[in-house]
ZAVEX-721839 format. One line per field, with one value per residue (C-alpha): residue in one letter; x, y, z. Coordinates in steps of 0.2 Angstrom, whole numbers, padded with zeros to 4 digits, always signed. Layout:
BEGIN
r <- (A; ...) $
c1 <- (X; ...) $
c2 <- (Y; ...) $
c3 <- (Z; ...) $
END
This chain:
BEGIN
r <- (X; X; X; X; X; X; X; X; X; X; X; X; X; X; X; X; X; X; X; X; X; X; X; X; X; X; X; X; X; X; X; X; X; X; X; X; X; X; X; X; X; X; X; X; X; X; X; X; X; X; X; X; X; X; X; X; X; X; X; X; X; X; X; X; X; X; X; X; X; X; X; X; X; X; X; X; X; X; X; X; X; X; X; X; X; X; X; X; X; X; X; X; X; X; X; X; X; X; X; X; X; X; X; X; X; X; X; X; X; X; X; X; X; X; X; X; X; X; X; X; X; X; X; X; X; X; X; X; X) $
c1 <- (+0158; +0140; +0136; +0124; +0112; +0104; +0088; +0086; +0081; +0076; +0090; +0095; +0078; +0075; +0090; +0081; +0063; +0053; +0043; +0036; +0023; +0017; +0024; +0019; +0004; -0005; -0013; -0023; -0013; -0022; -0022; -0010; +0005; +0020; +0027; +0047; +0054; +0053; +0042; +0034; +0015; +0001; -0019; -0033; -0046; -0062; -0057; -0043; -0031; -0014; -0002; +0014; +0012; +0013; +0021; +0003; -0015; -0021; -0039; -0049; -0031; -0036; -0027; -0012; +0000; +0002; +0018; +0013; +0020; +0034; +0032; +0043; +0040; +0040; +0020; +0015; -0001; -0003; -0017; -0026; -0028; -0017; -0012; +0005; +0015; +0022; +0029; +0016; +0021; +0038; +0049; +0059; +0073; +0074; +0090; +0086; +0094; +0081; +0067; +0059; +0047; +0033; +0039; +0031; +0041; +0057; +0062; +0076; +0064; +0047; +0056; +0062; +0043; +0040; +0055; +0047; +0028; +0035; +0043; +0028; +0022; +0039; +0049; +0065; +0076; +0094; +0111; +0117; +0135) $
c2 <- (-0025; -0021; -0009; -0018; -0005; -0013; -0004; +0004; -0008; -0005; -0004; +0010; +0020; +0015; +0018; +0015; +0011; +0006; -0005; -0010; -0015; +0002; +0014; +0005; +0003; -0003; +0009; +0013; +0018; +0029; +0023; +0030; +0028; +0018; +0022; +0020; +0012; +0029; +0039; +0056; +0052; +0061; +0056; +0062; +0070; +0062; +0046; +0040; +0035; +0039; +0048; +0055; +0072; +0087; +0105; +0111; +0108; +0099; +0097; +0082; +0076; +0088; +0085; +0075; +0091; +0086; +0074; +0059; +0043; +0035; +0019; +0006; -0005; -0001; -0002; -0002; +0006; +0009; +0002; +0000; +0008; -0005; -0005; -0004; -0004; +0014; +0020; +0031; +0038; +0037; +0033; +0032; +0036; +0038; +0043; +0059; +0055; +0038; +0050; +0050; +0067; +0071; +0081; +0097; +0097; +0101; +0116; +0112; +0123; +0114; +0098; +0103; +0106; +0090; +0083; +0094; +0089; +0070; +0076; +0080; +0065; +0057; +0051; +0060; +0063; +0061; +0063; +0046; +0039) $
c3 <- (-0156; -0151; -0136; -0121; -0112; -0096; -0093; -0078; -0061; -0045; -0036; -0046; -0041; -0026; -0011; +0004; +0012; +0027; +0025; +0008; +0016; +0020; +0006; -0010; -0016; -0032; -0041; -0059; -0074; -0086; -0102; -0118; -0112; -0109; -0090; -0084; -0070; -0059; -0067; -0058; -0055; -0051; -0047; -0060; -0046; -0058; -0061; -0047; -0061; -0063; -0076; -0077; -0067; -0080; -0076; -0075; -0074; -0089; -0093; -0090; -0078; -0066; -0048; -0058; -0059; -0038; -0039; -0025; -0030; -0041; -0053; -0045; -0062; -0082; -0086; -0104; -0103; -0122; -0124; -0109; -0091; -0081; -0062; -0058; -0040; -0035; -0020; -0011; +0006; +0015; +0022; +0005; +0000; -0021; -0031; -0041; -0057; -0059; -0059; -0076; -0078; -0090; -0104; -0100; -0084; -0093; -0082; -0067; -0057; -0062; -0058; -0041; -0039; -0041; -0030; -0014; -0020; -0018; -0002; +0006; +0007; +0013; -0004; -0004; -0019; -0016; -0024; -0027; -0033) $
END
């Protein structure tokens, strides 16, 4: 008999907000990737896009090693810079184990980094059963 995966939804990212209203936002994806459902973001300081928020500085993504929002949709951005919807201030409440990092942050103390990073700017990373 054959195994079923359900990807990851929403509701399994996202345990409580607001007002959508005012904590999402549609923002740029840089191009070159494909992006989960919760992934870590930070903003490129030159261009205003985003990308998966690396450990440290990377050249020419300056500013994106700052964690500030969290992809609330899967976004193939392979080919193309595309926009997607993130959660970008709080109040939010987001389980912990949805998070998706980039892979430099591979480290429990570089991730809670990015957990506090994201708190500053109100999206909370819980424990969640």
């Amino acid at each position: 008999m054959s195994v079923l995966t359900m990807a990851p939804t929403l509701g399994d990212l996202l345990k409580f907000e607001l007002n959508a209203s005012y904590t999402r936002e549609t923002v740029t994806l840089k191009a070159g990737t494909s992006y989960p459902l919760g992934s870590v973001l930070g903003r490129i300081t030159a261009s205003g896009e985003f990308r998966l928020s690396p450990a440290a500085e990377v050249v020419g993504d300056e500013g994106a090693e700052t964690a500030i929002g969290v992809l609330l949709e899967a976004v193939d951005a392979t080919d193309a810079a595309v926009t997607g919807l993130i959660a970008a201030r709080g109040p939010v409440i987001l389980a912990d184990a949805a998070l998706v990092f980039d892979a430099s942050v591979d480290q429990p103390t570089e991730r809670a980094a990015k957990i506090i990073q994201l708190a500053t700017v109100g999206l909370v990373a819980r424990a969640t059963v």
